[in-house]
N, CA, C and O of each residue as an XYZ file, in Angstrom:
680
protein
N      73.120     98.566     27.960
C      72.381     99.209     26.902
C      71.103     98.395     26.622
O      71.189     97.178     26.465
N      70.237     98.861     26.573
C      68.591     98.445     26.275
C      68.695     98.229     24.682
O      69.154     99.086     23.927
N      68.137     96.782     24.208
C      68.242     96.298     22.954
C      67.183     96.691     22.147
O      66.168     96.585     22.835
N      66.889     97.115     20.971
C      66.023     97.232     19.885
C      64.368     97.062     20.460
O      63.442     97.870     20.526
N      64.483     95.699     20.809
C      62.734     95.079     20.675
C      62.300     95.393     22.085
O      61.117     95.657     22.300
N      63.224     95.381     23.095
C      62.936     96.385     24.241
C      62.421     97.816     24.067
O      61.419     98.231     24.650
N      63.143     98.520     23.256
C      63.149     99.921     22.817
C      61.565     99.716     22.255
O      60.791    100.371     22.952
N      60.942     99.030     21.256
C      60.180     99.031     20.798
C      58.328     98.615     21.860
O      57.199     99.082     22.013
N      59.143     97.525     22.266
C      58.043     97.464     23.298
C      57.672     98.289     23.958
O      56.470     98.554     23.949
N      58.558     98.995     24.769
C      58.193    100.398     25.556
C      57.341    100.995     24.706
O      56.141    101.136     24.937
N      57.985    101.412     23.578
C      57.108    102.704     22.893
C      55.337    102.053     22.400
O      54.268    102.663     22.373
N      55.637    100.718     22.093
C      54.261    100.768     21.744
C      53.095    100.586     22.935
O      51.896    100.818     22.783
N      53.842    100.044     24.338
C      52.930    100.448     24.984
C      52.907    101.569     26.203
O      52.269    101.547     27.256
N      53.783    102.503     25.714
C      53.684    103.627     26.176
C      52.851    104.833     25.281
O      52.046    105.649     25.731
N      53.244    104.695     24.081
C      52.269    105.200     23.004
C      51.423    105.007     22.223
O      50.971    105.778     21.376
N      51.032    103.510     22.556
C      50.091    102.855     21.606
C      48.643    103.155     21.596
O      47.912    102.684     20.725
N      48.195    103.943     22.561
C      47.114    104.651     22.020
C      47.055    105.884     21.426
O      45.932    106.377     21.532
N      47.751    106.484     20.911
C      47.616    107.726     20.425
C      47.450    107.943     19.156
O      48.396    107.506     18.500
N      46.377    108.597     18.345
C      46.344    108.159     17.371
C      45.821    109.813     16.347
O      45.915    110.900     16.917
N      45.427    109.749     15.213
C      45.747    111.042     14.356
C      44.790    112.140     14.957
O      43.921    111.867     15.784
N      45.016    113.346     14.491
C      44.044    114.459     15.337
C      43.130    114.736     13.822
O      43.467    114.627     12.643
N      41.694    115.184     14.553
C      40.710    115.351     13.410
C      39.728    116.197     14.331
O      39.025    115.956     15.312
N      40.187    117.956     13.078
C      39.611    118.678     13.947
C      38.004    118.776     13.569
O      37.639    119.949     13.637
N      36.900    117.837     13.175
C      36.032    117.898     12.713
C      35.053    116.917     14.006
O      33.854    117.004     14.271
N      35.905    116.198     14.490
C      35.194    115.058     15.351
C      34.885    115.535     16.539
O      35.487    116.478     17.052
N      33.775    114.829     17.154
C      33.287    114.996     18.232
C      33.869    113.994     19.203
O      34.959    113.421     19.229
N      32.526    113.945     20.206
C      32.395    112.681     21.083
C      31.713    111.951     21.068
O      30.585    112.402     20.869
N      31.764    110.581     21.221
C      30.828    109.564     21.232
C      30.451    109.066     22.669
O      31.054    108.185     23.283
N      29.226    109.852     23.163
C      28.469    109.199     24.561
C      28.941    108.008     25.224
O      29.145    107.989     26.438
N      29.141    106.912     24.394
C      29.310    105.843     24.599
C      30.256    105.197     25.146
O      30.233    104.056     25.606
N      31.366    106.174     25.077
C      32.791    105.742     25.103
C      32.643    106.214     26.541
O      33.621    105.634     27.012
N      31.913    107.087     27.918
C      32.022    107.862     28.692
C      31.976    106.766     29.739
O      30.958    106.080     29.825
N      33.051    106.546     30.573
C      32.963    105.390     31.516
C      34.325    104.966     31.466
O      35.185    105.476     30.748
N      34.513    103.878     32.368
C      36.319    103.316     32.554
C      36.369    101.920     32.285
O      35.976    100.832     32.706
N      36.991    102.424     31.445
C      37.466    100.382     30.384
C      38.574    100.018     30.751
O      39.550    100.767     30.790
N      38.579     98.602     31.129
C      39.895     98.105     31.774
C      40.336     96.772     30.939
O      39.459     96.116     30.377
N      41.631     96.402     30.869
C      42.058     95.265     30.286
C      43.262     94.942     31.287
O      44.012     95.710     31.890
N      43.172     93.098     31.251
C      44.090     92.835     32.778
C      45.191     92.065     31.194
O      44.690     91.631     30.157
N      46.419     92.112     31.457
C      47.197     91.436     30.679
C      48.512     91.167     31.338
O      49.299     92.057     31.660
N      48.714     89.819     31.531
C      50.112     89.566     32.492
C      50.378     90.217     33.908
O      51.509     90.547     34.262
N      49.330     90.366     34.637
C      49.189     90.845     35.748
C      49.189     92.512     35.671
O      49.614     92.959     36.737
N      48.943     93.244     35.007
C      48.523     94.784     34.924
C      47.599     95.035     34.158
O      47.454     94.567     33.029
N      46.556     96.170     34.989
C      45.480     96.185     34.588
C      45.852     97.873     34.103
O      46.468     98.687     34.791
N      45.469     98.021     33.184
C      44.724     99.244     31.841
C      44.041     99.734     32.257
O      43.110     98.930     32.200
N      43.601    100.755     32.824
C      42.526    101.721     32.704
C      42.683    102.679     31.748
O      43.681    103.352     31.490
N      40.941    102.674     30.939
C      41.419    103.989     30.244
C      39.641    104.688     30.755
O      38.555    104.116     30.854
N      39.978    105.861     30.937
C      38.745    106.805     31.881
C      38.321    107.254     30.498
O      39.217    107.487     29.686
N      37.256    107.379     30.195
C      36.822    108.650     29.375
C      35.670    109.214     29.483
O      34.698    108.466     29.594
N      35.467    110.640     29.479
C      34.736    111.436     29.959
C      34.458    112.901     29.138
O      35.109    113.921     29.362
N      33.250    112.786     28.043
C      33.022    113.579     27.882
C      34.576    114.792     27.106
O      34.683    115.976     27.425
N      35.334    114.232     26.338
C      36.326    114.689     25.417
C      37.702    114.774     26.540
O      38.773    115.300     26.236
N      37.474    114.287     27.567
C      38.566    114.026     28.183
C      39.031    112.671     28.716
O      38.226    111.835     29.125
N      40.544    112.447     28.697
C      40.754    111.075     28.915
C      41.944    110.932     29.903
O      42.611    111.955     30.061
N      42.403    109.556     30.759
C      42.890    109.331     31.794
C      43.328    108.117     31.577
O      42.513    107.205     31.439
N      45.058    107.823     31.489
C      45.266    106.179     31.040
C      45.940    105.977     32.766
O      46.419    106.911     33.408
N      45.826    104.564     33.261
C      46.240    104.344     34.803
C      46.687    102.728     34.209
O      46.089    102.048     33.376
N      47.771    102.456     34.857
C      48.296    101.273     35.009
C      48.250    100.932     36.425
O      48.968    101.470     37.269
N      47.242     99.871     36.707
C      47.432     99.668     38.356
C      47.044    100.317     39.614
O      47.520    100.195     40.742
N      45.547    101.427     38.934
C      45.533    102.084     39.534
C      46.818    103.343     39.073
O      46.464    104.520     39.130
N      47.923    103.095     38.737
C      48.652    104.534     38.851
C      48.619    105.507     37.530
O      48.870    105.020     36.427
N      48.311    106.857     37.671
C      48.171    107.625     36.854
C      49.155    107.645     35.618
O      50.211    108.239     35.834
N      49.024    107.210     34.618
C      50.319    107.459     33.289
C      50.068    108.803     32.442
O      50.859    109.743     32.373
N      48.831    108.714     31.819
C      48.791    109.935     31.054
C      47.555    110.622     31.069
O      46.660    110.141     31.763
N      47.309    111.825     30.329
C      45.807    112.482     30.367
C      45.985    113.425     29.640
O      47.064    114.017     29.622
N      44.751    113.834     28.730
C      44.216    115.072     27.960
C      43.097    114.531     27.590
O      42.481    113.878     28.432
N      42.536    114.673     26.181
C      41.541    115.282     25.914
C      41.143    114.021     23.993
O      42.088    113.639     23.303
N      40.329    113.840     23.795
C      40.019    112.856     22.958
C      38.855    113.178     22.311
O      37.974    113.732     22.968
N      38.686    112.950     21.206
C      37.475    113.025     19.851
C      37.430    111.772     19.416
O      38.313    110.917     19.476
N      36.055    111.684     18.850
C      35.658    110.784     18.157
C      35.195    111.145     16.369
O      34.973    112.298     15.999
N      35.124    110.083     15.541
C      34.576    110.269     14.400
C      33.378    108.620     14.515
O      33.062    107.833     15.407
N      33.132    108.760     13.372
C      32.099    107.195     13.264
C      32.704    106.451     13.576
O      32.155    105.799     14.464
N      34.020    105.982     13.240
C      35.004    104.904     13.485
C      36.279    105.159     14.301
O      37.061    104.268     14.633
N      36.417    106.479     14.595
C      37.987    106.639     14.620
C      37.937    107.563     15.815
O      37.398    108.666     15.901
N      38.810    106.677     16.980
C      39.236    107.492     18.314
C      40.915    108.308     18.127
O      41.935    107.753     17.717
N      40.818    109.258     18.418
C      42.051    110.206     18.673
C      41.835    110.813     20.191
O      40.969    111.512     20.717
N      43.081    110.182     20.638
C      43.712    110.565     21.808
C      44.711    111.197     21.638
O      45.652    110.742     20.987
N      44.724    112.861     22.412
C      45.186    113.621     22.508
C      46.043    113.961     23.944
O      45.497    114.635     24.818
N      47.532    113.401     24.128
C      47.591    113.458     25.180
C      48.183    114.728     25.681
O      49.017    115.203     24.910
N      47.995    115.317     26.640
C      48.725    116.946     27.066
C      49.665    116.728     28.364
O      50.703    117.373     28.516
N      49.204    115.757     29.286
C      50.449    115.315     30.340
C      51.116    114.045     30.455
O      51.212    113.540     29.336
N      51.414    113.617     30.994
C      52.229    112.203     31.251
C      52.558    111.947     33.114
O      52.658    113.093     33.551
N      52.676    111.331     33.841
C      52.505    111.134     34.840
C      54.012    110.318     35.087
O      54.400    109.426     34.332
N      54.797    110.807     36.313
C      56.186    110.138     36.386
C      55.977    109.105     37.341
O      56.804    108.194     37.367
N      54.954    109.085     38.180
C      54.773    107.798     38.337
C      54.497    106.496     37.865
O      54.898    105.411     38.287
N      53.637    106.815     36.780
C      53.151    106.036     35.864
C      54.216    105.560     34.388
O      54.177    104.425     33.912
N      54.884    106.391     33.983
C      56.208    106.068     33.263
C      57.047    105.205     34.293
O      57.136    104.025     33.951
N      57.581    105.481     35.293
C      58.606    104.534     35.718
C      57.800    103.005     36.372
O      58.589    102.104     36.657
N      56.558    102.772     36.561
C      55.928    101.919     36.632
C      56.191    100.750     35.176
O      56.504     99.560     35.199
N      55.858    101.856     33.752
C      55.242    100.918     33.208
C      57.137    101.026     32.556
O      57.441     99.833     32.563
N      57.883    101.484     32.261
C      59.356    101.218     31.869
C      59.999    100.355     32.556
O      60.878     99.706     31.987
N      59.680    100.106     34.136
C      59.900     98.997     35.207
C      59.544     97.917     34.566
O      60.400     97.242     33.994
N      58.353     97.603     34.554
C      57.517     96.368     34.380
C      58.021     95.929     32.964
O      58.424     94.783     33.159
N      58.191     96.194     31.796
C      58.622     96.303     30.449
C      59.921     95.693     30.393
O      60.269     94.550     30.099
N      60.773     97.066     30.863
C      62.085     96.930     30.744
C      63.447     96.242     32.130
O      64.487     95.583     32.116
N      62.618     96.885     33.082
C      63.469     96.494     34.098
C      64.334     97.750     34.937
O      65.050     97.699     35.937
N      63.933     98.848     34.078
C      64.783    100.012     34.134
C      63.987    100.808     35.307
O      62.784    100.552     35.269
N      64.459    101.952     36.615
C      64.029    102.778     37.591
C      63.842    103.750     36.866
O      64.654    104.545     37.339
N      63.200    104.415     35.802
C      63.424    105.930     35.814
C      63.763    106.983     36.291
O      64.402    107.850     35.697
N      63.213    107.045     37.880
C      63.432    107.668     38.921
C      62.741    109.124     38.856
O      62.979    110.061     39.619
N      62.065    109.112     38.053
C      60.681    110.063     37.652
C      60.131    110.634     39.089
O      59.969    109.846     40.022
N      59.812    112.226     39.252
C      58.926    112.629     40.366
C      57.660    111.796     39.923
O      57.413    111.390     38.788
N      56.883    111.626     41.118
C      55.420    111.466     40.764
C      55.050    112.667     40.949
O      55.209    113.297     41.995
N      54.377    113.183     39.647
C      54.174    114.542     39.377
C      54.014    114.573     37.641
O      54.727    114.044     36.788
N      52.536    115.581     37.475
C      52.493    115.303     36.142
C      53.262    116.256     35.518
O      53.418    117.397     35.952
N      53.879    115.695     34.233
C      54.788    116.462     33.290
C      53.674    116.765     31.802
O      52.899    116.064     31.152
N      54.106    118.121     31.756
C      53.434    118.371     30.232
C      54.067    117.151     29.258
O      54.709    116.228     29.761
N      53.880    117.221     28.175
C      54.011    116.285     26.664
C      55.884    116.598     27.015
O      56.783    115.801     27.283
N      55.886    117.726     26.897
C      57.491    118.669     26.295
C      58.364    118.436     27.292
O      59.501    118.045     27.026
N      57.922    118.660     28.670
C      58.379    118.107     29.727
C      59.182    116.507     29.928
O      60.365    116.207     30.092
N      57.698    115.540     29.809
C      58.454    114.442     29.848
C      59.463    114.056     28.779
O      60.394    113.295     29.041
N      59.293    114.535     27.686
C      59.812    114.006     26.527
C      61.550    114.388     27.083
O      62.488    113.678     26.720
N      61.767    115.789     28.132
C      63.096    115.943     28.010
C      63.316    115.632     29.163
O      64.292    116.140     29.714
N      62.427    114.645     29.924
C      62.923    114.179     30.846
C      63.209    112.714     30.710
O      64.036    112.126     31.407
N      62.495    112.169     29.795
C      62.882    110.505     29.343
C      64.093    110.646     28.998
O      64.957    109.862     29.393
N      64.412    111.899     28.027
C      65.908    111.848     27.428
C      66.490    111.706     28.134
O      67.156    110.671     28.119
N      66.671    112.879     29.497
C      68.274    113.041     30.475
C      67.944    111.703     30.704
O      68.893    111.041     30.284
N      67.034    110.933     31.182
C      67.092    109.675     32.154
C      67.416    108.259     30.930
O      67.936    107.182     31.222
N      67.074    108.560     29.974
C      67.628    107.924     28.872
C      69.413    107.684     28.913
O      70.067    106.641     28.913
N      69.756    108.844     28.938
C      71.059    108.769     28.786
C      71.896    108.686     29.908
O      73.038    108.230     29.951
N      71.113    109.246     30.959
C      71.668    108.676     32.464
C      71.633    107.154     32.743
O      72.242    106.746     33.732
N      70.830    106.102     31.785
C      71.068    104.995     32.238
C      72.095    104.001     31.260
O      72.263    102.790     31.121
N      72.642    105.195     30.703
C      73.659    104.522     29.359
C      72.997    104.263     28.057
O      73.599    103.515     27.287
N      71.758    104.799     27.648
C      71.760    105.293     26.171
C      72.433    106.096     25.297
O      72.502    107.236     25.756
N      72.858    106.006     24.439
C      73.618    106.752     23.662
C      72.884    107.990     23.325
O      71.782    108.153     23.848
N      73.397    108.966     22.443
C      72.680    110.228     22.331
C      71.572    110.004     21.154
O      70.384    110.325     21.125
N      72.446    109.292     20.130
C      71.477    108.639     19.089
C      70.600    107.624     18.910
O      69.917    107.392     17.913
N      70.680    106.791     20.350
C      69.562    106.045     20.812
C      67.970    106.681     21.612
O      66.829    106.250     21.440
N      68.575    108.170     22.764
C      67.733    108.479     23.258
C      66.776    109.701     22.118
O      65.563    109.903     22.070
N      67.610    110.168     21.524
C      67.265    110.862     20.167
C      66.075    110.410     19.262
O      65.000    110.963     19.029
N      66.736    108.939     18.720
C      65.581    108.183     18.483
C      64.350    107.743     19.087
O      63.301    107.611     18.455
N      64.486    107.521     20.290
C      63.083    107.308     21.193
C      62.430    108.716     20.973
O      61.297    108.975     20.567
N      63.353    109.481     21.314
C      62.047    110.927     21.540
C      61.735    111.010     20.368
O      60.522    111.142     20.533
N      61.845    111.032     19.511
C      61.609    111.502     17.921
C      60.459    110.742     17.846
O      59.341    111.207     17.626
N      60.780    109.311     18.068
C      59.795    108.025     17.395
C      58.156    108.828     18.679
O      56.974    109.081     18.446
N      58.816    108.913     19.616
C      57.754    109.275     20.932
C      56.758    110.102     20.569
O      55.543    109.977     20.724
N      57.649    111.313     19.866
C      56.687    112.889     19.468
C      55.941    112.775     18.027
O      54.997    113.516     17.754
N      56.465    111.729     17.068
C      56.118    111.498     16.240
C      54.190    110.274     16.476
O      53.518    109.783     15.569
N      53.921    110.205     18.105
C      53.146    109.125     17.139
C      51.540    109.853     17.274
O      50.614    109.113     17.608
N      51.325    111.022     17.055
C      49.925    111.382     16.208
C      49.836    110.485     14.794
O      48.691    110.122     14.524
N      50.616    110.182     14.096
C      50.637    109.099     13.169
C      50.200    107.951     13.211
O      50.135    107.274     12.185
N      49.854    107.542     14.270
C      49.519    106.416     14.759
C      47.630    106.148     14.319
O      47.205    107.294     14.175
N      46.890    105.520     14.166
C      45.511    105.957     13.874
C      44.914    104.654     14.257
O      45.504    103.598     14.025
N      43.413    104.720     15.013
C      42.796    103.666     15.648
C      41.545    103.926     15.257
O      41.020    104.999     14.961
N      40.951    102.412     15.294
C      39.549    102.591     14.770
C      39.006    101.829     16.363
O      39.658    101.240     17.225
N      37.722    102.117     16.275
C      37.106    102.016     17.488
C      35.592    101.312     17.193
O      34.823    101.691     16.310
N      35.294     99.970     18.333
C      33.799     99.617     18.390
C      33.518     99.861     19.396
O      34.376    100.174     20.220
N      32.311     99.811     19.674
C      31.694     99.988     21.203
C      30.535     98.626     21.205
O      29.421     98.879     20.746
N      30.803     97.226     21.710
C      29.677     96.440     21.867
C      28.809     96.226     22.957
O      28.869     95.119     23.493
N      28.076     96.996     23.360
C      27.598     96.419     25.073
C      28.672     97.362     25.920
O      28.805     98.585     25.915
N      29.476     96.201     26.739
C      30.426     96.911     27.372
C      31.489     95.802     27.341
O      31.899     95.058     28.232
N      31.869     95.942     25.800
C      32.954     95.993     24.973
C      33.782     96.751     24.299
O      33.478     96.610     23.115
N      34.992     97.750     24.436
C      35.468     98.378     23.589
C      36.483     97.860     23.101
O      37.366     97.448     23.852
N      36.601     97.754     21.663
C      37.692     97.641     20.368
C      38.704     98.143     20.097
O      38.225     98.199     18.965
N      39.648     98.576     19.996
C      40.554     99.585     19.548
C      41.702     98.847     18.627
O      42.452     97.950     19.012
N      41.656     99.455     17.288
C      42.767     98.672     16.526
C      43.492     99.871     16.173
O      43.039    100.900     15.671
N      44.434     99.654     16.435
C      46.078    100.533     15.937
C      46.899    100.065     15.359
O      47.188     98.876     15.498
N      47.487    100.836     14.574
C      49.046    100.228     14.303
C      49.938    101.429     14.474
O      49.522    102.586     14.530
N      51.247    101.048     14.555
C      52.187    101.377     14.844
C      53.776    101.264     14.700
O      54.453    100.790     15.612
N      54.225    101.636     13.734
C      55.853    101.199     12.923
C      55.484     99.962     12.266
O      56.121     98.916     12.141
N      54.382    100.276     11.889
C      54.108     99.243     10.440
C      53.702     97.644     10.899
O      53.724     96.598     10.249
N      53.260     97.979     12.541
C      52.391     96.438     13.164
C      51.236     97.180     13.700
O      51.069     98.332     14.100
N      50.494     96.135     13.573
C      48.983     96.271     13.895
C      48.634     95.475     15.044
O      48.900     94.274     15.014
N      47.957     96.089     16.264
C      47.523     95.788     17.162
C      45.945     96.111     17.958
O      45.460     97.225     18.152
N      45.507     95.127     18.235
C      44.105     95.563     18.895
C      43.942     95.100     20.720
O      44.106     94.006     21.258
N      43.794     95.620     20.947
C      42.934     96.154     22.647
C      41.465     96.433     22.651
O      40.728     97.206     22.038
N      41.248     95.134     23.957
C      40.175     94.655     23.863
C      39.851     95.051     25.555
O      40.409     94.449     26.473
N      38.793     96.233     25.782
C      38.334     96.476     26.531
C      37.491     96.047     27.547
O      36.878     95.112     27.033
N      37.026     96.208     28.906
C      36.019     95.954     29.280
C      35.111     97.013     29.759
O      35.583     98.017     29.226
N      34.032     97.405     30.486
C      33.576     98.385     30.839
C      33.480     98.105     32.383
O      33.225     96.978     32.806
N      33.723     99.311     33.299
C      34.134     98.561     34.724
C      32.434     99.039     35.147
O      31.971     98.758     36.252
């Protein structure tokens, strides 16, 4: 059975960019280009392009949709998830195979595919329950954003911790 702060790690950096929707915001020019951060031997990509976005661990595809800006505040909107890129980054994290197609899954998709594979690796029902819930729940999540040069900022929090990601511009 996968312990608490495991459980938690996954989610925040499986969901830790996602942050509140604001249907008033645009895009910010600035942000249009691929920012990378190397941390413990895996490198971050995050693509953005013109209200669309692309997260890659390692080169491998994890997630993608579509993103707004306000003066301060990035919202990432994600619409797929990538099963290559989940069992990459649940590997590296946890230790766990997912055994995920590489093949992108809608939002709804993966969510009921983390479950079966949740509970196929001996999660309980009220453990994998909780992940998806905590998972679908994080539009709650909210990030503020700088752009210095080719520096990007991003501060989030998430279950009541605060974290920042510190970009580069490739």
């Amino acid at each position: 059975m996968i312990n608490k702060k495991t459980w938690l790690r996954v989610l925040v950096i499986v969901f830790g960019m996602t942050v509140i929707w604001n249907l008033e915001a645009q895009t910010d020019s600035r942000l249009n280009g691929s920012w990378v951060q190397n941390t413990e031997g895996v490198e971050f990509e995050l693509r953005l392009r013109n209200g669309n976005f692309e997260e890659l661990y390692n080169n491998i595809s994890f997630r993608k949709g579509t993103f707004t800006t306000t003066p301060r505040e990035l919202t990432i909107i994600p619409t797929h998830m990538h099963g290559a890129g989940l069992n990459f980054l649940i590997e590296s994290v946890a230790g766990i195979d997912f055994g995920l197609e590489s093949k992108w899954y809608s939002i709804n998709e993966a969510i009921i595919t983390i479950r079966a594979a949740l509970l196929k690796l001996g999660a309980s029902e009220k453990e994998a329950n909780e992940f998806v819930e905590t998972a679908l729940s994080t539009n709650d999540t909210k990030s503020t954003y700088s752009v210095d040069g080719k520096t990007l900022i991003l501060v989030s929090s998430m279950l009541g911790q605060s974290f920042t990601v510190i970009l580069t511009k490739k």
